[in-house]
Structure formats: structure tokens, C-alpha cells
PDB file of N, CA, C, O and CB in Angstrom:
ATOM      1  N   UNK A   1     -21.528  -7.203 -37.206  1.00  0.00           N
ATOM      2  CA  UNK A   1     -20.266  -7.421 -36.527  1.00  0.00           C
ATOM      3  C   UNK A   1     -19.489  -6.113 -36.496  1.00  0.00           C
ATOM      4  O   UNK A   1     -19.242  -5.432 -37.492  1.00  0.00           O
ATOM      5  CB  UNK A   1     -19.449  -8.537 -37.219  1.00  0.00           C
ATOM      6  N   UNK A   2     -19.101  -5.814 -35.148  1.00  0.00           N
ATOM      7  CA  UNK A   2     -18.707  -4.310 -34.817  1.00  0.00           C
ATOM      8  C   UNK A   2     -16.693  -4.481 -34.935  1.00  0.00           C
ATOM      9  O   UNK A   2     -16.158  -4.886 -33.902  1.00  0.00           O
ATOM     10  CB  UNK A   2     -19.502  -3.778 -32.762  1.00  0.00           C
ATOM     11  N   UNK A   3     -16.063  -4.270 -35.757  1.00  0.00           N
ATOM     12  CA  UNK A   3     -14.908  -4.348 -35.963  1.00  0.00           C
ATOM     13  C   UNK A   3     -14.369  -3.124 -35.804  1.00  0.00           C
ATOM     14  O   UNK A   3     -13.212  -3.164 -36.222  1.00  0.00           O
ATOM     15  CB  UNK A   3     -14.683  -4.882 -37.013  1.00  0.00           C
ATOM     16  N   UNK A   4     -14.625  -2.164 -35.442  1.00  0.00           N
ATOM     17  CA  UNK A   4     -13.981  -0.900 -35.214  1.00  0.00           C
ATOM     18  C   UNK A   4     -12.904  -1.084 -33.924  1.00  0.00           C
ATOM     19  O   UNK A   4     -13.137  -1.517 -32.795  1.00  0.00           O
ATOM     20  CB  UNK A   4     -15.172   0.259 -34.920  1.00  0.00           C
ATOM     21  N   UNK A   5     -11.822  -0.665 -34.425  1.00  0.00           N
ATOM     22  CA  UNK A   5     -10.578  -0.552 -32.846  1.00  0.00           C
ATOM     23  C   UNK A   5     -10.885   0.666 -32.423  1.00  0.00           C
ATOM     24  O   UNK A   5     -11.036   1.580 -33.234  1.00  0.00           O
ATOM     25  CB  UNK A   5      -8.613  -0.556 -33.081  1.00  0.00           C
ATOM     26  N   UNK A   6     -11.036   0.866 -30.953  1.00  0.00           N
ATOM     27  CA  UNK A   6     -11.217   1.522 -29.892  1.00  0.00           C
ATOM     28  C   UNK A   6      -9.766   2.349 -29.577  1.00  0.00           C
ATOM     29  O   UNK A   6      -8.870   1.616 -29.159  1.00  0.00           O
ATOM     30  CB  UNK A   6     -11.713   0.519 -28.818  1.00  0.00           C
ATOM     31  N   UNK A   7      -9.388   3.952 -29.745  1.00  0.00           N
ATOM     32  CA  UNK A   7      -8.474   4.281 -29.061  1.00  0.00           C
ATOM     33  C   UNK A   7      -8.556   5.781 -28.703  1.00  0.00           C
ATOM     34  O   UNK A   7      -8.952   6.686 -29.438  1.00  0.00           O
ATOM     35  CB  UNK A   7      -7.380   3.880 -29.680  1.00  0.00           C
ATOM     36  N   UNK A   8      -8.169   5.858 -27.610  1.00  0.00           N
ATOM     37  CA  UNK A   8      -8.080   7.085 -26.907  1.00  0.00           C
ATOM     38  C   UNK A   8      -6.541   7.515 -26.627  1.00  0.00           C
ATOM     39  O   UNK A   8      -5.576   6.778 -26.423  1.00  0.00           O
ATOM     40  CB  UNK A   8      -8.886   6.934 -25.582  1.00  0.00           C
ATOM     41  N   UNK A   9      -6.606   9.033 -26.681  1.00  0.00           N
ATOM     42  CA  UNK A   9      -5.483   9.551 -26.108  1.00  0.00           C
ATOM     43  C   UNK A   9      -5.541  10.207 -24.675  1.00  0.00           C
ATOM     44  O   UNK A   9      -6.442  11.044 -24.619  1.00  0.00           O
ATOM     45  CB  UNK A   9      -5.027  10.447 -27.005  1.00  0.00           C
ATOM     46  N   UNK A  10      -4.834  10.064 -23.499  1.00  0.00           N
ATOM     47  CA  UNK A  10      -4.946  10.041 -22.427  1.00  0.00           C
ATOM     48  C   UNK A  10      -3.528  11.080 -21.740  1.00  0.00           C
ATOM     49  O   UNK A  10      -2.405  10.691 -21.421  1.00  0.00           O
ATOM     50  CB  UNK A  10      -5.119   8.535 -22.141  1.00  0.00           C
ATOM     51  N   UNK A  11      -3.961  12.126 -21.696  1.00  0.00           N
ATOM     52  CA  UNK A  11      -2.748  13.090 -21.175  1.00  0.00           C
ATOM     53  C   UNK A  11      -2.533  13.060 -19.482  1.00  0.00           C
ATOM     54  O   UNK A  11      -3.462  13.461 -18.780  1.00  0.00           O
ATOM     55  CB  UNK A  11      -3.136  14.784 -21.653  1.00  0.00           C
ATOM     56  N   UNK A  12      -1.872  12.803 -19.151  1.00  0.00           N
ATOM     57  CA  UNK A  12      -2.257  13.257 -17.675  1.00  0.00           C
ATOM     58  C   UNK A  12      -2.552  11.804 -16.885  1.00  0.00           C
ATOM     59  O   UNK A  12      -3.251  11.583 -15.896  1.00  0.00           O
ATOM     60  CB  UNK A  12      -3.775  14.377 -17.669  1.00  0.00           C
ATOM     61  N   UNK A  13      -1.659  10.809 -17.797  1.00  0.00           N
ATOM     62  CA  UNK A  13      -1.984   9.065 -17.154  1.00  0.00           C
ATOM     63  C   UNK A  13      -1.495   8.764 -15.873  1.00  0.00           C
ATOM     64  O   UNK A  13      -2.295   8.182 -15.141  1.00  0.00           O
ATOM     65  CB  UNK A  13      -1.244   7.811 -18.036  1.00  0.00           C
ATOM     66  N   UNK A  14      -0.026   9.094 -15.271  1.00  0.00           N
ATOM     67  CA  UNK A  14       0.506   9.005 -14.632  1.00  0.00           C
ATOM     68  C   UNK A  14      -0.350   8.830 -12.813  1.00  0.00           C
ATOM     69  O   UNK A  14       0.076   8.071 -11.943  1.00  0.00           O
ATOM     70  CB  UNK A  14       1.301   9.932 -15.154  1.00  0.00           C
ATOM     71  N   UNK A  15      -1.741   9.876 -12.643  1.00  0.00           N
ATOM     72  CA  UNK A  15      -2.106   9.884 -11.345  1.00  0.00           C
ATOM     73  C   UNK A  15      -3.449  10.204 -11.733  1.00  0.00           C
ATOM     74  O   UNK A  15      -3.726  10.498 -12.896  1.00  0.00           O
ATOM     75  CB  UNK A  15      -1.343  10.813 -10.336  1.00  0.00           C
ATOM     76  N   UNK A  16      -4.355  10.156 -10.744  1.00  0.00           N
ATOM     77  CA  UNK A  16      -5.444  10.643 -10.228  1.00  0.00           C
ATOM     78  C   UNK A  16      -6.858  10.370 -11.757  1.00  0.00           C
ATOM     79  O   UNK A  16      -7.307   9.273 -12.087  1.00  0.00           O
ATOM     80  CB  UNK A  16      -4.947  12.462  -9.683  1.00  0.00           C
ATOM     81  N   UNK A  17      -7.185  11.549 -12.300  1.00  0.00           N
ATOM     82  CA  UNK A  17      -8.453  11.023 -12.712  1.00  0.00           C
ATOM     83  C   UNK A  17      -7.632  10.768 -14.189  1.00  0.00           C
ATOM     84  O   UNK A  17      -8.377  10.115 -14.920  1.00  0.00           O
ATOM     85  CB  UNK A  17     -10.008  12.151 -12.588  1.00  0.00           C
ATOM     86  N   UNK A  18      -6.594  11.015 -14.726  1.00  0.00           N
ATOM     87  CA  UNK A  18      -6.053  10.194 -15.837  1.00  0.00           C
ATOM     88  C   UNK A  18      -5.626   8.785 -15.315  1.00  0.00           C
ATOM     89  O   UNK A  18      -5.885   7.872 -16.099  1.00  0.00           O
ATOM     90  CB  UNK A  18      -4.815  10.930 -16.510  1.00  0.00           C
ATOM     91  N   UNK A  19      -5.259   8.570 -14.601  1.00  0.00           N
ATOM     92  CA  UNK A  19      -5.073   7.515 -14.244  1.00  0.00           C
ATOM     93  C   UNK A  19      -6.324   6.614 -14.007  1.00  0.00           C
ATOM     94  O   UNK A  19      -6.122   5.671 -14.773  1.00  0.00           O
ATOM     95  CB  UNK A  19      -4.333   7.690 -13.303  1.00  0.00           C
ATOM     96  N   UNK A  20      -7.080   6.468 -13.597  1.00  0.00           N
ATOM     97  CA  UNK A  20      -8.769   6.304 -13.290  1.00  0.00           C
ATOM     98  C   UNK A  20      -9.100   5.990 -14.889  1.00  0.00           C
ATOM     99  O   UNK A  20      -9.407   4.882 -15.328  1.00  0.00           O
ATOM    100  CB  UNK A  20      -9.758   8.013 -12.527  1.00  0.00           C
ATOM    101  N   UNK A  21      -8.970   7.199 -15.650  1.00  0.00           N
ATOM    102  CA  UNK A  21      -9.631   6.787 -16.777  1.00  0.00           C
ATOM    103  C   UNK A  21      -9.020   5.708 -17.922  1.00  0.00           C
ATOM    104  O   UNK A  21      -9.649   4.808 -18.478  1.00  0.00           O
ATOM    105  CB  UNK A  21      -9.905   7.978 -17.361  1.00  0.00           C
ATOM    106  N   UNK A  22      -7.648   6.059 -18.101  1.00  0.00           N
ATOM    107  CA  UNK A  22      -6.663   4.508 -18.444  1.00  0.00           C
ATOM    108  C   UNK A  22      -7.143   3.598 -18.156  1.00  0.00           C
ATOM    109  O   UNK A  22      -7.775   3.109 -19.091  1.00  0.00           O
ATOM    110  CB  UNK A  22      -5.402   4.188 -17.840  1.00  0.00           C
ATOM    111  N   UNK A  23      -7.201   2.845 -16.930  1.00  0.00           N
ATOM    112  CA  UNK A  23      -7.573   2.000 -16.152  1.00  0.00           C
ATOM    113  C   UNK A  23      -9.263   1.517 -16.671  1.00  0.00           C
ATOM    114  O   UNK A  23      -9.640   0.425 -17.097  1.00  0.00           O
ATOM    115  CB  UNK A  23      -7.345   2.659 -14.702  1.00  0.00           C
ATOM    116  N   UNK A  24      -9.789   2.365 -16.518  1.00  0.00           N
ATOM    117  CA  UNK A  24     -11.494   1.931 -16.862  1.00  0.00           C
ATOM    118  C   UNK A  24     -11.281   1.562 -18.641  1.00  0.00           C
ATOM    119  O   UNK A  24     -11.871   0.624 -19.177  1.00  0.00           O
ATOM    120  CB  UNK A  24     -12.952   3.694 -16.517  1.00  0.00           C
ATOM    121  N   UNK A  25     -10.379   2.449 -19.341  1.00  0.00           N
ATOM    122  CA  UNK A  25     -10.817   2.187 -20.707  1.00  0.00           C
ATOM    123  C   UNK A  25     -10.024   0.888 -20.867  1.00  0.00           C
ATOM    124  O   UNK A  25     -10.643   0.002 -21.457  1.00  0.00           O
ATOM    125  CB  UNK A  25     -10.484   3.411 -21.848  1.00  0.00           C
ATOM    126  N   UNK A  26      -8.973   0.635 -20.527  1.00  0.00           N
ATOM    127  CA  UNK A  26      -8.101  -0.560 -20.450  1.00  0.00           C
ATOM    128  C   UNK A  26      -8.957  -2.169 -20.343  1.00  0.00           C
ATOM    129  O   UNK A  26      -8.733  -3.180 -21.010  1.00  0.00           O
ATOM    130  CB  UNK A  26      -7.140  -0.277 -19.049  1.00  0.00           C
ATOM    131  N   UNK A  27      -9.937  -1.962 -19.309  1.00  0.00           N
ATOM    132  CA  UNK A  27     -10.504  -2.679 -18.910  1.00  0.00           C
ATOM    133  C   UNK A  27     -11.882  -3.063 -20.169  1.00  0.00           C
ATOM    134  O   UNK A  27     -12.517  -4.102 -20.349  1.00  0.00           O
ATOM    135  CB  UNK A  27     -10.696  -2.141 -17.554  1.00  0.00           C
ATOM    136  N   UNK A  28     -11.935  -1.934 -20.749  1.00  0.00           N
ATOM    137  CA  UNK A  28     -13.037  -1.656 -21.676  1.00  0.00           C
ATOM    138  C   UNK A  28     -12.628  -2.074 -23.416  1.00  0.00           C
ATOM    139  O   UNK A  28     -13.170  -1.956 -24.514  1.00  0.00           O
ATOM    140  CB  UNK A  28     -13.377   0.066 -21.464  1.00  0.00           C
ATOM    141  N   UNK A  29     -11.506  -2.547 -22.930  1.00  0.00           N
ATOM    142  CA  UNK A  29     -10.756  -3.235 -24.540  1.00  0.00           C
ATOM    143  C   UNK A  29     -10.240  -2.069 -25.201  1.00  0.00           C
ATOM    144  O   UNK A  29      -9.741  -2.244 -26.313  1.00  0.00           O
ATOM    145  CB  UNK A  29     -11.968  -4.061 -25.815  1.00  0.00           C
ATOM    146  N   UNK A  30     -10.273  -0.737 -24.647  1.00  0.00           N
ATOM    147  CA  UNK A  30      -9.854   0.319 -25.366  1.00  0.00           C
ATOM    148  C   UNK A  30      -7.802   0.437 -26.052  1.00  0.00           C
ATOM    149  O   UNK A  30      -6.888   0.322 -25.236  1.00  0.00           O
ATOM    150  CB  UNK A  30     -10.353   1.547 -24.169  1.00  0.00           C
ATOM    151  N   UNK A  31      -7.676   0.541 -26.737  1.00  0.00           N
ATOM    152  CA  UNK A  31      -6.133   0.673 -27.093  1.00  0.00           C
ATOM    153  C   UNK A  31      -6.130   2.068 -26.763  1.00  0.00           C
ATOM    154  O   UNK A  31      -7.019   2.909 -26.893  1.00  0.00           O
ATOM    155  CB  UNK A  31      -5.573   0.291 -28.728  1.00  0.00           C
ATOM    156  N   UNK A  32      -4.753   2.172 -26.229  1.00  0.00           N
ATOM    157  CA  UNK A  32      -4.527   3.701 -25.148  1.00  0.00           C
ATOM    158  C   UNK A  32      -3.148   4.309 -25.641  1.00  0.00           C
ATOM    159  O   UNK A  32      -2.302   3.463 -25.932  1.00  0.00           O
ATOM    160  CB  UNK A  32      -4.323   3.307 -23.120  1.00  0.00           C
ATOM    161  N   UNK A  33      -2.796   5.592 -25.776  1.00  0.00           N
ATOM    162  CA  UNK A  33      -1.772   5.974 -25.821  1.00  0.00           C
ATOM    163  C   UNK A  33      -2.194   7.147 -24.955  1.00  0.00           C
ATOM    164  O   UNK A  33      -3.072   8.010 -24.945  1.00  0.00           O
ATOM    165  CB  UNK A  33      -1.186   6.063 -27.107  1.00  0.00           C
ATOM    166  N   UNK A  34      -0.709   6.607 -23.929  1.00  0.00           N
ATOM    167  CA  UNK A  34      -0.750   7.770 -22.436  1.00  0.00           C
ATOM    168  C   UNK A  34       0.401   8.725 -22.495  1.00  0.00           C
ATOM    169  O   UNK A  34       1.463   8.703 -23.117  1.00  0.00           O
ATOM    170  CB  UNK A  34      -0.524   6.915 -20.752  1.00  0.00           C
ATOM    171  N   UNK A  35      -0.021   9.388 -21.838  1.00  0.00           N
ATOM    172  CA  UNK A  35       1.158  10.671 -21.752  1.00  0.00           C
ATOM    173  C   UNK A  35       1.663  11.484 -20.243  1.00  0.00           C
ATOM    174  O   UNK A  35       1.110  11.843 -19.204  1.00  0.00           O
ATOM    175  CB  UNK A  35       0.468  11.970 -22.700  1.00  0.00           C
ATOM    176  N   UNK A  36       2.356  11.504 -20.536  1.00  0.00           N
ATOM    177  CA  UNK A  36       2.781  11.912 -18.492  1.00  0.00           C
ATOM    178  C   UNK A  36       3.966  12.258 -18.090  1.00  0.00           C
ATOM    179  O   UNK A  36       4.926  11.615 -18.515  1.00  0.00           O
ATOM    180  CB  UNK A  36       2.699  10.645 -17.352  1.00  0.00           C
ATOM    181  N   UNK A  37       4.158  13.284 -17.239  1.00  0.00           N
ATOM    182  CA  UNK A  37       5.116  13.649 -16.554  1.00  0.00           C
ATOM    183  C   UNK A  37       6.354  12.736 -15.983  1.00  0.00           C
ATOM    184  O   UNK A  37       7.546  12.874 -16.260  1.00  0.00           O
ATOM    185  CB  UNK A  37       4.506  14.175 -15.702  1.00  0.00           C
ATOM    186  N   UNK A  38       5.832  11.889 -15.224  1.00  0.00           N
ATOM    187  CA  UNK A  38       6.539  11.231 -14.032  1.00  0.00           C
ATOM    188  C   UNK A  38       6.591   9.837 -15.349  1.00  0.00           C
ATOM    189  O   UNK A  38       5.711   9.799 -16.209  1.00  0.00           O
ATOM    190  CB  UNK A  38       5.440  11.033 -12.090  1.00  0.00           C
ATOM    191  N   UNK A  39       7.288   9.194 -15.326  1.00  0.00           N
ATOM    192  CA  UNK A  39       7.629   7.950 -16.020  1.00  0.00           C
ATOM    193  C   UNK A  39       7.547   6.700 -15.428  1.00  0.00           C
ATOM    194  O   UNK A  39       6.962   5.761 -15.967  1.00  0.00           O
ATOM    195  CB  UNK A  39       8.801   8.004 -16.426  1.00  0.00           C
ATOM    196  N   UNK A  40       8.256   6.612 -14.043  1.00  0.00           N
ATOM    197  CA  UNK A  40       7.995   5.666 -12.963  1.00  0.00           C
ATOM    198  C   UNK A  40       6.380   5.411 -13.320  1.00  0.00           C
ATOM    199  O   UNK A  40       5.907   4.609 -14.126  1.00  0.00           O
ATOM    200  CB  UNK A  40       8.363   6.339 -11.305  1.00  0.00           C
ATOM    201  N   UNK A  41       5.808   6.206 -12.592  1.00  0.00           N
ATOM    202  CA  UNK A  41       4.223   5.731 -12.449  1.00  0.00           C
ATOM    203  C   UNK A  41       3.537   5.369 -13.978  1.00  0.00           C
ATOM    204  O   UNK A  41       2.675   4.493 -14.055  1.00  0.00           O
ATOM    205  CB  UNK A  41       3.241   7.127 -11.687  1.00  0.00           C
ATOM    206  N   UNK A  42       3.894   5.953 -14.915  1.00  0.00           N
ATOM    207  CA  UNK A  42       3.318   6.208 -16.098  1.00  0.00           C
ATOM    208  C   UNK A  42       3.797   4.432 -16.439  1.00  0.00           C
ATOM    209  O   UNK A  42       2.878   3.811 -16.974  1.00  0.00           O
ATOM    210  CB  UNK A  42       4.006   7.757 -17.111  1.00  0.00           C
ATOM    211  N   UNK A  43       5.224   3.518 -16.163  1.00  0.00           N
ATOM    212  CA  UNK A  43       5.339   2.357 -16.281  1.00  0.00           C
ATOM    213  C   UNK A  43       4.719   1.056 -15.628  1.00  0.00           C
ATOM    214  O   UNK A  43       4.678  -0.132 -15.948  1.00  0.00           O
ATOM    215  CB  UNK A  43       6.271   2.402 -16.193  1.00  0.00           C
ATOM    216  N   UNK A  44       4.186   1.925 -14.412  1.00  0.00           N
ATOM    217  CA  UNK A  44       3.293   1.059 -13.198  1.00  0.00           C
ATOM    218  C   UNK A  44       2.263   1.078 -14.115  1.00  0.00           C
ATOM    219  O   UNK A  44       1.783  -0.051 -14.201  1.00  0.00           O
ATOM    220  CB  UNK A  44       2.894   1.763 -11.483  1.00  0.00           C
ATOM    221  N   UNK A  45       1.678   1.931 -14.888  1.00  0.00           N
ATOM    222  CA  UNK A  45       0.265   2.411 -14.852  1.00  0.00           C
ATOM    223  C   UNK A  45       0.115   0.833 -16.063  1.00  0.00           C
ATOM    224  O   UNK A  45      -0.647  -0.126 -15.941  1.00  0.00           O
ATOM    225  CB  UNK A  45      -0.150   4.538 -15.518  1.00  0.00           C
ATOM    226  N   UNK A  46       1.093   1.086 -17.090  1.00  0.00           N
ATOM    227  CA  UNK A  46       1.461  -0.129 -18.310  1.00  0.00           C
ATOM    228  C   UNK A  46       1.208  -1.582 -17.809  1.00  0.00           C
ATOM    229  O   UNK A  46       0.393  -2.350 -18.320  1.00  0.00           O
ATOM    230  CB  UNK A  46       3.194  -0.107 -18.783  1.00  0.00           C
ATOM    231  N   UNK A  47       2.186  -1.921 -16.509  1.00  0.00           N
ATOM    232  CA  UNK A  47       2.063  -3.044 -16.433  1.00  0.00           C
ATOM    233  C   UNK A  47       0.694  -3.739 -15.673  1.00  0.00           C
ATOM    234  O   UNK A  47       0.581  -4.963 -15.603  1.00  0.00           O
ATOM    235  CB  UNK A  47       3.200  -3.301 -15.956  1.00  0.00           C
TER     236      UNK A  47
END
């Protein structure tokens, strides 16, 4: 039984291939802490 938590740090969440990769690890059960310029998008990216 594999109990290890999954987390990545993700600079650059806000657009394009940080954004892409959030998204895939998100999907992948990964726990994420993102980081980003723009805040708007970086809150889209959350919900």
C-alpha cells in the first residue's frame, strides 16, 4: 500500500506550459503549490 503524498512546486502557474502542468498533476492526485505573477489567472487556475 503506496501512502506517500504527491507534491510539486509549480512556478510559472498562471499561463501556458505551467499552467498545462498544474492541470495534468491536479488531475494526477498531485498536491500543488503554485506560484505566479498575475493573480487573477493564478485564482482561475485554483478553482
Amino acid at each position: 500500500m503506496n501512502n506517500e503524498v504527491k507534491i510539486c512546486l509549480i512556478t510559472g502557474a498562471s499561463s501556458g506550459i505551467g499552467y498545462a502542468i498544474a492541470k495534468s498533476l491536479n488531475n494526477r492526485g498531485y498536491k500543488l503549490i503554485l506560484s505566479a505573477r498575475r493573480l487573477e489567472q493564478l485564482n482561475e487556475l485554483k478553482s
